[in-house]
Backbone as a printed PyTorch tensor [residue, N CA C, xyz], in Angstrom:
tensor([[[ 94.0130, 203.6520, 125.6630],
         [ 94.9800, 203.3550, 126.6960],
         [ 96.3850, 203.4430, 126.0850]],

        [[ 97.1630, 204.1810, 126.5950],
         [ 98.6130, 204.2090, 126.4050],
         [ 99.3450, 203.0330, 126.1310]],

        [[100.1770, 202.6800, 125.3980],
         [101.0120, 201.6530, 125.0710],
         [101.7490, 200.8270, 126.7890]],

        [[102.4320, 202.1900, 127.4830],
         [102.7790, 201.7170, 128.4510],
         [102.0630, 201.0670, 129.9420]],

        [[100.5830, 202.0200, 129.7270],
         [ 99.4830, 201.6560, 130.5380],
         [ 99.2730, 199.4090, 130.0400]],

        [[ 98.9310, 199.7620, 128.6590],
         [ 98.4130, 198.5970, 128.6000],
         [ 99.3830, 197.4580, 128.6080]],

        [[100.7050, 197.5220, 128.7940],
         [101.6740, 196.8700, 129.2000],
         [101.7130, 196.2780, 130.5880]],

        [[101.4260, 197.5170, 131.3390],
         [101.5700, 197.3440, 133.1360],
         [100.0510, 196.6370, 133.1060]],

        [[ 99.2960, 196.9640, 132.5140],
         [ 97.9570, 195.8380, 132.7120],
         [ 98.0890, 194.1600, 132.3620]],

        [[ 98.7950, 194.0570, 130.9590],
         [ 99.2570, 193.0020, 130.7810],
         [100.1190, 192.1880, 131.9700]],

        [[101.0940, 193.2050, 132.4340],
         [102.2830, 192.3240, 133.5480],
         [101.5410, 191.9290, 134.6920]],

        [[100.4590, 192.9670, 134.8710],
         [ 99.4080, 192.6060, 136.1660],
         [ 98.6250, 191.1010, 136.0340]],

        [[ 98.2200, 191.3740, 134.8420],
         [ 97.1020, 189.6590, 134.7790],
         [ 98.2210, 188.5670, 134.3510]],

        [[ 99.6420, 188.4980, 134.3630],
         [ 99.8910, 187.4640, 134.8540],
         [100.3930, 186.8170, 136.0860]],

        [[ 99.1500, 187.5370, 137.2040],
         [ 99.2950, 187.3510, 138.2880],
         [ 98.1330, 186.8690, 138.4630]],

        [[ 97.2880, 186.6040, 137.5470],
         [ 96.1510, 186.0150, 137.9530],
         [ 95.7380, 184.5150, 138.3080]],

        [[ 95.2450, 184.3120, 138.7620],
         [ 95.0410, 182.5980, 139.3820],
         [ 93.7880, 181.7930, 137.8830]],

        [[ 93.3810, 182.7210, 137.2630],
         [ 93.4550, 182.3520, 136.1090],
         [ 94.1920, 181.4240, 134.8460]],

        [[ 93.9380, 180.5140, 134.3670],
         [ 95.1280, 180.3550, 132.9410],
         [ 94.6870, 180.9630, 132.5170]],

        [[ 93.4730, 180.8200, 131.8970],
         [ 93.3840, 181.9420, 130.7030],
         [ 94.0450, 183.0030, 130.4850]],

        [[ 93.4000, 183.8690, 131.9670],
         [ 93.8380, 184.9980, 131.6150],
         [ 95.1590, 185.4740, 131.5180]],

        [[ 95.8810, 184.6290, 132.2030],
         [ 97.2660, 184.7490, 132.2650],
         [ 97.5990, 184.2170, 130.5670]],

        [[ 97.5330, 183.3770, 129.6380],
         [ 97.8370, 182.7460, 128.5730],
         [ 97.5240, 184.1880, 127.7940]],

        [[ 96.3320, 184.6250, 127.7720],
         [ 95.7420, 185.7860, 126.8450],
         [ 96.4410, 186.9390, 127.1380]],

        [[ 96.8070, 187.0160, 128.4860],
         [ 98.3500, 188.3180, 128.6920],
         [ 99.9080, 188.0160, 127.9490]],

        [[100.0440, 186.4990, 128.0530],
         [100.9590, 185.9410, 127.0660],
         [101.0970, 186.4670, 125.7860]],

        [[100.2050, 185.9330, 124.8590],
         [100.0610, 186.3850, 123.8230],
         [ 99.8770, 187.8340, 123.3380]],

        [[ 99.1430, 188.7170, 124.7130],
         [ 99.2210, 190.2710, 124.2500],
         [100.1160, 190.7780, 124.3340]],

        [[101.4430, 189.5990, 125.3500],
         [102.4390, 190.7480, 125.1820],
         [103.5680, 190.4990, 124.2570]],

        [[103.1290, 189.3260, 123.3850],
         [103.7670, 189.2610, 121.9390],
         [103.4320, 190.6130, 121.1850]],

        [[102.8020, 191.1700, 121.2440],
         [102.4420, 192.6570, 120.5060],
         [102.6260, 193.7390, 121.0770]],

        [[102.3200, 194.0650, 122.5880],
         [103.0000, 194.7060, 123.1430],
         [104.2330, 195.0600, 123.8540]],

        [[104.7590, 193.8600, 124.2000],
         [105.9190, 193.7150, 125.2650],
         [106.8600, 194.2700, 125.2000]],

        [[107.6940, 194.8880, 126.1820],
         [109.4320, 194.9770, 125.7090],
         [110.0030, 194.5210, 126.8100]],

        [[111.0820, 194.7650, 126.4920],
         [112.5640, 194.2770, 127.4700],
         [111.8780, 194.2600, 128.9620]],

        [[111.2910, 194.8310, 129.2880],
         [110.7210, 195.2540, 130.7920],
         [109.7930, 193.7280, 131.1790]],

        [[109.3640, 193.2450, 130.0780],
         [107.9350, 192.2780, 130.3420],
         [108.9600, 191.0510, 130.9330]],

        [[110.0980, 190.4060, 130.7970],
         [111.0430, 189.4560, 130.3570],
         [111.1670, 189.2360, 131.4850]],

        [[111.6720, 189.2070, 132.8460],
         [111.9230, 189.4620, 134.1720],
         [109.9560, 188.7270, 134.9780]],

        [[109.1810, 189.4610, 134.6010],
         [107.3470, 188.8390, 135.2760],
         [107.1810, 188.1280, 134.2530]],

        [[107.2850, 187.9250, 133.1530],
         [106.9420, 186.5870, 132.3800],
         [108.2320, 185.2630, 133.5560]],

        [[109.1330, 185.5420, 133.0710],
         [109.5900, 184.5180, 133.5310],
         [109.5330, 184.3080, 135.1970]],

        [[109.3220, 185.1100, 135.9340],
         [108.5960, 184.7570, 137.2120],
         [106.7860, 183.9230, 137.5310]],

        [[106.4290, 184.4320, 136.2760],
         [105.0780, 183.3340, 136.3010],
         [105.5540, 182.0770, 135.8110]],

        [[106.4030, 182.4240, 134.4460],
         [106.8700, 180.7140, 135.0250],
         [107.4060, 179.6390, 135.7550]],

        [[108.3150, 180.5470, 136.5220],
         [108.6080, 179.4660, 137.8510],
         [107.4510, 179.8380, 138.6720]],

        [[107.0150, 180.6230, 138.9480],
         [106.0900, 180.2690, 139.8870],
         [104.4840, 179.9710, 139.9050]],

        [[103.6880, 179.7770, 138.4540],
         [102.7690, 179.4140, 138.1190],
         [102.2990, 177.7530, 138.1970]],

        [[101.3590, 177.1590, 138.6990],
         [101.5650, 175.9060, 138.8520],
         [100.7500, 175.0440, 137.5680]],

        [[100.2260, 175.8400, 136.4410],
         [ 99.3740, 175.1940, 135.5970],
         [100.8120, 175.3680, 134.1550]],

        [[100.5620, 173.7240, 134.4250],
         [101.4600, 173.2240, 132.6640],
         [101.3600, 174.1540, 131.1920]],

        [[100.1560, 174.3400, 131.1640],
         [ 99.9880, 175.1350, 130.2540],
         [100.2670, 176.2860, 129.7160]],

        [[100.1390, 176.9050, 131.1420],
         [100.5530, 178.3010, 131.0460],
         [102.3260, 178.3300, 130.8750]],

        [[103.2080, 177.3930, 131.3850],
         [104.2880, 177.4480, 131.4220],
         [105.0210, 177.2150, 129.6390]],

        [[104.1060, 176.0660, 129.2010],
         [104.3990, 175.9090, 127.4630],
         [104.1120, 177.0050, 126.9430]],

        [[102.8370, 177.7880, 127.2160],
         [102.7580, 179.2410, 126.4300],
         [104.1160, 180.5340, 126.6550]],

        [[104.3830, 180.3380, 128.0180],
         [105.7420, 181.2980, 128.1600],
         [106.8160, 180.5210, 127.6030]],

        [[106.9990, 179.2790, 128.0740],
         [108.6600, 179.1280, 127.2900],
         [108.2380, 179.4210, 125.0350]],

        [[106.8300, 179.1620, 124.7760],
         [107.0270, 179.2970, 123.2890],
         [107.0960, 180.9660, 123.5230]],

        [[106.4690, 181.8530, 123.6550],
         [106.7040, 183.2980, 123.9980],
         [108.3120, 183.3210, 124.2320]],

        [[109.4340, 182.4880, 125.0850],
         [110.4070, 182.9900, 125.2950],
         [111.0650, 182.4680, 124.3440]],

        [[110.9050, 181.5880, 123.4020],
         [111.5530, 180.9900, 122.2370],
         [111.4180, 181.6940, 121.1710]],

        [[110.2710, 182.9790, 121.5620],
         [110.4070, 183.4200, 119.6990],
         [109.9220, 184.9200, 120.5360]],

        [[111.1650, 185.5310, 120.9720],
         [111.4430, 186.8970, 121.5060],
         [112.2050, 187.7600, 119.9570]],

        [[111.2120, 188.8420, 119.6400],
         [111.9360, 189.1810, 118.5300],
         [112.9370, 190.6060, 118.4840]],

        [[113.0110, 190.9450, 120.2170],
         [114.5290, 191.9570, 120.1850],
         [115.5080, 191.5690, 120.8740]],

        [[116.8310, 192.4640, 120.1070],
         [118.0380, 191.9290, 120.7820],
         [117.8220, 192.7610, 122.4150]],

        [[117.1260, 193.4860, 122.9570],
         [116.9630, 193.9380, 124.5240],
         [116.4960, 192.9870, 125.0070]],

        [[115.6710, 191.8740, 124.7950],
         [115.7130, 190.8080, 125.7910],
         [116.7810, 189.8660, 126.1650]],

        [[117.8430, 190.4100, 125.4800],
         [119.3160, 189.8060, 125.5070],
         [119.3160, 189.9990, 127.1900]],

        [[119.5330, 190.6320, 127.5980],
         [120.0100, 191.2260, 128.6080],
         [119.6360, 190.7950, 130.0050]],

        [[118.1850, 190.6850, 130.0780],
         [117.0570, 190.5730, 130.9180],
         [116.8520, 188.9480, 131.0830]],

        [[117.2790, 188.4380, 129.7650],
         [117.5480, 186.9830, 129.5230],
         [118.7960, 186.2730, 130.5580]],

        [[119.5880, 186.6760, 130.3970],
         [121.1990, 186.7190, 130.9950],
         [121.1050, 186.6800, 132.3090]],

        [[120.2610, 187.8330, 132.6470],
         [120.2420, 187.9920, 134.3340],
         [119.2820, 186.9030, 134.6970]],

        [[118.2040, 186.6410, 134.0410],
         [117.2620, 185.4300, 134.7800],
         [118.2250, 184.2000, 134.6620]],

        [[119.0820, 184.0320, 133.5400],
         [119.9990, 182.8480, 133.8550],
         [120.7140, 182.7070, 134.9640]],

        [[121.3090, 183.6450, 135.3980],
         [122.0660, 183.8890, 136.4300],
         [121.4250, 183.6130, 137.8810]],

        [[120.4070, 184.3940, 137.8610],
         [119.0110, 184.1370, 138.8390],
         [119.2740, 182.7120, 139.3820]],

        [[119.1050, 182.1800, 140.3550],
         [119.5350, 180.9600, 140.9420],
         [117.7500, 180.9510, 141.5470]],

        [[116.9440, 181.6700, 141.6800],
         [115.6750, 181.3350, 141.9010],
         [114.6280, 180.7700, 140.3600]],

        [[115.5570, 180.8440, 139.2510],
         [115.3770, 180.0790, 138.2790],
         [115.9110, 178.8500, 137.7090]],

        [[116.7680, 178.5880, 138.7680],
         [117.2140, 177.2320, 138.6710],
         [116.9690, 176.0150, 137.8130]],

        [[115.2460, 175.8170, 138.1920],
         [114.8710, 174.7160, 137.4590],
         [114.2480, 174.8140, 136.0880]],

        [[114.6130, 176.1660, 135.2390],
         [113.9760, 176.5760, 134.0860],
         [115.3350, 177.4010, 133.3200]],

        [[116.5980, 177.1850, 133.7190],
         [118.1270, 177.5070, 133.5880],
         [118.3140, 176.5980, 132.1050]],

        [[118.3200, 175.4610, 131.9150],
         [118.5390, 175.0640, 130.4670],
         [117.2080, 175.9590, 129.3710]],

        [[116.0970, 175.9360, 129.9810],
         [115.0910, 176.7530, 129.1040],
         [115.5610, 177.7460, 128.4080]],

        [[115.7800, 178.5440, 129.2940],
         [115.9240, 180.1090, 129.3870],
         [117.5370, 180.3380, 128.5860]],

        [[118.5360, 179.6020, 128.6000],
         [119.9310, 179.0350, 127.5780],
         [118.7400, 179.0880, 126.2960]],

        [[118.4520, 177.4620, 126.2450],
         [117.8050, 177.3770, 125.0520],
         [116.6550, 178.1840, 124.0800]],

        [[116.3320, 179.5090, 124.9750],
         [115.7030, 180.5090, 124.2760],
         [116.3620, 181.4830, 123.8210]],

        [[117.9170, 181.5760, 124.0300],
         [118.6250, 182.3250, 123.3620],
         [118.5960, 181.7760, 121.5350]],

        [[119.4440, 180.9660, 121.5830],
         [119.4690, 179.7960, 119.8990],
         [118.0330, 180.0780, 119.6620]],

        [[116.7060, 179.6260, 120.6300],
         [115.5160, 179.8000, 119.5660],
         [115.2430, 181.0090, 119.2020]],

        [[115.7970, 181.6810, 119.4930],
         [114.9150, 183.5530, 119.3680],
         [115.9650, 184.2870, 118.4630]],

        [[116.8380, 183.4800, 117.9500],
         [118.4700, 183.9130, 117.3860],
         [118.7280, 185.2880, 118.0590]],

        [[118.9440, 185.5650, 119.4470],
         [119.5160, 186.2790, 119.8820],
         [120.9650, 186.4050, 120.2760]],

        [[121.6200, 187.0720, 119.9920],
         [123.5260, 187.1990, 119.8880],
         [123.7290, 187.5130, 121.2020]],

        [[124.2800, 186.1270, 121.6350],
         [124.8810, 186.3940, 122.9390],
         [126.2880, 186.3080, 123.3080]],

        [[127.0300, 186.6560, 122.0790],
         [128.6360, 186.7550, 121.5320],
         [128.9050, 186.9560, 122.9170]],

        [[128.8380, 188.4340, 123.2160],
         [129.5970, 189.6950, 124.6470],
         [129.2880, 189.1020, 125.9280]],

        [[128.3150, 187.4740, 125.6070],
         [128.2520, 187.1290, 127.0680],
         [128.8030, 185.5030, 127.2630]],

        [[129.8330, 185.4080, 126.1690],
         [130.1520, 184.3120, 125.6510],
         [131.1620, 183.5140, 127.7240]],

        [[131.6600, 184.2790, 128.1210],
         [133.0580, 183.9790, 129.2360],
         [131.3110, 182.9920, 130.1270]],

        [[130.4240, 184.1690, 130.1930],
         [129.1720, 183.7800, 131.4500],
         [128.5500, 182.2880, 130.7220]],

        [[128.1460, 182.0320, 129.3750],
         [127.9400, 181.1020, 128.8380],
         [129.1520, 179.4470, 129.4090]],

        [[130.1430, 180.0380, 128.7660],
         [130.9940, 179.0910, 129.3990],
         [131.1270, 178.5280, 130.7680]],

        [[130.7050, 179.4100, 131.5140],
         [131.1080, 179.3520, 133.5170],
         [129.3550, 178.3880, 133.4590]],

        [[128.4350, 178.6630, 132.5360],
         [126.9340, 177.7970, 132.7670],
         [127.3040, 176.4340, 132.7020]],

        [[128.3500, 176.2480, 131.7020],
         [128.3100, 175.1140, 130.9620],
         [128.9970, 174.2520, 131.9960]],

        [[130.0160, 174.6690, 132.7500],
         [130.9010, 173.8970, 133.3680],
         [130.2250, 173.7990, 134.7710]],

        [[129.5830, 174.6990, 135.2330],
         [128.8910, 174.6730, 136.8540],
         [127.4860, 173.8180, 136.3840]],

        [[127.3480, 173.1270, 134.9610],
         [126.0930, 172.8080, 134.8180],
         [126.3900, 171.3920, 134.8110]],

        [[125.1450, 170.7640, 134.4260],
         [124.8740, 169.5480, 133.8710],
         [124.6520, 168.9860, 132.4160]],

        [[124.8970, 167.5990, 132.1700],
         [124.9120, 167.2380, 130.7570],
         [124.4380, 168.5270, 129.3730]],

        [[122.4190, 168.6070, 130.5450],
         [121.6290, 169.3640, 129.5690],
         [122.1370, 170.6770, 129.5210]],

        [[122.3790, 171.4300, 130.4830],
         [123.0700, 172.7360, 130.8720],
         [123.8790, 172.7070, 129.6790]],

        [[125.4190, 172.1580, 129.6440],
         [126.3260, 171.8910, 128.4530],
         [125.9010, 171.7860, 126.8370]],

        [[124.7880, 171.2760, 126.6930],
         [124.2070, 170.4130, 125.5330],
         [123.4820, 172.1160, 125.2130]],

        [[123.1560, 172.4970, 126.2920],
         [122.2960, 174.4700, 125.4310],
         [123.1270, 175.1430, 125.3740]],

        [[124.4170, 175.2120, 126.2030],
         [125.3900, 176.3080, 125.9160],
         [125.8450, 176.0220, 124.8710]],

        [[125.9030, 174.1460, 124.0880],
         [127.3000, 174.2100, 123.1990],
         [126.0280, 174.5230, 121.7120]],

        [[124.4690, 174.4920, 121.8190],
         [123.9310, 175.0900, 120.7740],
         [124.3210, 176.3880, 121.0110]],

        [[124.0620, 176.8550, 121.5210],
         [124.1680, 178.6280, 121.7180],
         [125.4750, 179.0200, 121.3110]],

        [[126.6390, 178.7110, 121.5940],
         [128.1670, 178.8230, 120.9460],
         [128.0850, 178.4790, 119.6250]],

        [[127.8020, 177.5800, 119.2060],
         [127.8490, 176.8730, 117.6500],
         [127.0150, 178.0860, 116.5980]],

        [[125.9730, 178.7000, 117.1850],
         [125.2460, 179.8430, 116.7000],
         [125.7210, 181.3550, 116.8740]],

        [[126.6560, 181.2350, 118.0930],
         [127.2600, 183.0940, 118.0500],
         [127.9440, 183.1000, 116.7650]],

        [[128.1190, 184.6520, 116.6660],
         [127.8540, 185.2000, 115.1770],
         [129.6320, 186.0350, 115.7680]],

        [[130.0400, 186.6380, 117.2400],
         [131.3490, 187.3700, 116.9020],
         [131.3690, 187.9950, 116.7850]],

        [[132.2340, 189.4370, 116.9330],
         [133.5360, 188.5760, 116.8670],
         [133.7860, 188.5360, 118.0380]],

        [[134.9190, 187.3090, 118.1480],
         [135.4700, 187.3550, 119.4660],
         [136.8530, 187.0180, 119.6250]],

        [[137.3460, 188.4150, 121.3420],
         [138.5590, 188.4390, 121.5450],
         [139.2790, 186.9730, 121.5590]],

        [[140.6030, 187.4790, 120.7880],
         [141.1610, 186.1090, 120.7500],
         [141.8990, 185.5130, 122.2970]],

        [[142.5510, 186.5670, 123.2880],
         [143.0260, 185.9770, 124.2810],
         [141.6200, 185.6780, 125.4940]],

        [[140.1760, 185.9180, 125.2490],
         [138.9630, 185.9330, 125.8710],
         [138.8720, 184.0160, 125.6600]],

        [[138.8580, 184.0690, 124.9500],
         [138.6990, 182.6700, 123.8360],
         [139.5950, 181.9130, 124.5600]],

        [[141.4190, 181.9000, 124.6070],
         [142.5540, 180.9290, 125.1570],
         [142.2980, 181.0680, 126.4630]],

        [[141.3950, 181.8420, 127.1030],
         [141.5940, 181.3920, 128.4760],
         [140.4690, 180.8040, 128.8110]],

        [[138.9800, 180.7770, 128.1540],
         [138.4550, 179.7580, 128.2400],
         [138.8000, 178.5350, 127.7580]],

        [[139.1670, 178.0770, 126.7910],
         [139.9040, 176.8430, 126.1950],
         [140.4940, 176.4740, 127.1940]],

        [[141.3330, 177.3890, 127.7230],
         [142.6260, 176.9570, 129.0900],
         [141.3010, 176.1990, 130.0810]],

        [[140.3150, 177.2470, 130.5560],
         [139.3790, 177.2160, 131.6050],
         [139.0110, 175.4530, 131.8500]],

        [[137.9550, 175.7640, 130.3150],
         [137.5180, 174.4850, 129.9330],
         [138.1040, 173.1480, 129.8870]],

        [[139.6820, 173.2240, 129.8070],
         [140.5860, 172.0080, 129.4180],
         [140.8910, 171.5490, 130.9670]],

        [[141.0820, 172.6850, 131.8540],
         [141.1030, 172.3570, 133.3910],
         [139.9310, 171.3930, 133.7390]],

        [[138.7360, 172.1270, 133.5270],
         [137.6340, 171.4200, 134.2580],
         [136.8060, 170.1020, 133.3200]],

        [[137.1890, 170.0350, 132.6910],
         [136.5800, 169.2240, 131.5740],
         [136.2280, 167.7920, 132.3190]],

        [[137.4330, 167.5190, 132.7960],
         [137.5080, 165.9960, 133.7660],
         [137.2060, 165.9020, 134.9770]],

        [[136.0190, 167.0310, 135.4740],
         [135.8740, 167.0300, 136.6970],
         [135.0850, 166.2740, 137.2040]],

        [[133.7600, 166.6300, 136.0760],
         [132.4920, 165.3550, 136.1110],
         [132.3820, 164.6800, 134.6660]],

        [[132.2940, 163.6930, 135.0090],
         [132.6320, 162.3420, 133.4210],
         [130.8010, 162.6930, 133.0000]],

        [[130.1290, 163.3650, 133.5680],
         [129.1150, 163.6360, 132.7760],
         [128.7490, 164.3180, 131.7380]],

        [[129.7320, 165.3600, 132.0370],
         [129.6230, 166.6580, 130.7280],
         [130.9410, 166.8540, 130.2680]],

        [[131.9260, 165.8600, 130.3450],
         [133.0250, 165.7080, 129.7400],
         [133.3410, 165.8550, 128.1180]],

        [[132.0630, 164.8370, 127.7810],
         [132.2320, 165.0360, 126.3380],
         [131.5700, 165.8040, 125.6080]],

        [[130.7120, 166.6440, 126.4060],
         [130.0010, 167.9170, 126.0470],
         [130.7930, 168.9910, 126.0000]],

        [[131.9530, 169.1540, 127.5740],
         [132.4730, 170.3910, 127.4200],
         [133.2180, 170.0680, 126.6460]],

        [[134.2770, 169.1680, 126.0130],
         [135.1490, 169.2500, 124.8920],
         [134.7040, 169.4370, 123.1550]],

        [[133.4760, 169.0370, 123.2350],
         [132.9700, 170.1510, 121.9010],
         [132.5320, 171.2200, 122.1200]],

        [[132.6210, 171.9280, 123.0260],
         [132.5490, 173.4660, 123.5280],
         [133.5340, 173.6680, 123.0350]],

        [[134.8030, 173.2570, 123.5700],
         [136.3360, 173.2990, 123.6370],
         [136.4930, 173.5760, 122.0330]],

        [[135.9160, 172.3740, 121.4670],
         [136.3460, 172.3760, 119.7770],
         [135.8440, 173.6780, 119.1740]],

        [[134.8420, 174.2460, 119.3720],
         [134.0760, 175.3640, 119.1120],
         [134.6810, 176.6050, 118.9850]],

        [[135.3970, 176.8290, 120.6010],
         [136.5660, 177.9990, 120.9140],
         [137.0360, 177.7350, 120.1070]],

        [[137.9790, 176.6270, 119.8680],
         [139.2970, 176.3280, 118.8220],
         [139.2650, 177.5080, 117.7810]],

        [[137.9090, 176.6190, 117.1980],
         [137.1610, 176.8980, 115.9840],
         [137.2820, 178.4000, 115.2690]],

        [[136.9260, 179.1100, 116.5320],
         [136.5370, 180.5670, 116.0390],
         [138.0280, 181.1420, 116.6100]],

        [[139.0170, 180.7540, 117.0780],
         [140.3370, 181.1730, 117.2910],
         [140.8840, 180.6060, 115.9060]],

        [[140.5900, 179.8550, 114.9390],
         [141.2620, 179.8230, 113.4460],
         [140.4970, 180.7350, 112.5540]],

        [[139.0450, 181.4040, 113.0100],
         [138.4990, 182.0740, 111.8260],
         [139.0460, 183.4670, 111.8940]]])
């Protein structure tokens, strides 16, 4: 069977009402998968109702080993039908050390439209970009961030070590 055949077989059985079989497509597509798999994995996990199967995809999405799931990653963040798996899917960037420098402005807009936890994965994920980055990209988030910082006293003191972060890489 073709590489790409046995891929589209894989994306198929995690449609199955199965765990197993869905868990054992998990893991095959640690060996097979690419950028394409990233998008139906993470749709079985919002929409799969067995616990298990959901710990096997978020560890699968924590230890993604190309920078093309960058991408595919980004857009499921964005995805508002992923809502309730939005800090996950942050926090599988930092676990998978994927460089999400070039999507640093969209990181920031998570952090501030988010919550405590929302804030608490963007400001790992910043503390880990690698750069470089534009310096006037940088002062107008700082600016951004210094506006909204006091909007909700919840992620106040989250977004201002974001804030410190920008600083940070505007002195390196």
């Amino acid at each position: 069977m073709s590489e790409n055949k046995k891929v589209k077989t894989l994306i198929e059985k995690l449609s199955s009402g199965s765990d197993t079989t869905v868990i054992e497509a998990v893991n095959e597509l640690r060996n097979y998968g690419n950028a394409e798999v990233i998008a139906p994995i993470i749709e079985t996990l919002v929409s799969h109702p067995s616990e298990r199967v959901k710990s096997e995809i978020i560890d699968f999405l924590f230890d993604l080993q190309s920078e093309e799931a960058l991408k595919p990653l980004i857009t499921a963040i964005a995805d508002k039908r992923n809502k309730e798996y939005k800090n996950t899917l942050i926090s599988a960037l930092w676990h998978s050390s994927l460089d999400a420098s070039d999507h640093l402005t969209f990181l920031i807009e998570q952090a501030i439209s988010g919550d405590y936890l929302t804030c608490l994965e963007v400001l790992t994920v910043v503390e880990n970009l690698e750069g470089p980055f534009d310096n006037s990209e940088l002062e107008e988030l700082i600016q951004l961030l210094n506006e909204k910082k006091r909007k909700n006293p919840e992620t106040t003191d989250m977004l201002e070590q974001i804030e410190s972060v920008l600083k940070n890489f505007l002195l390196d």
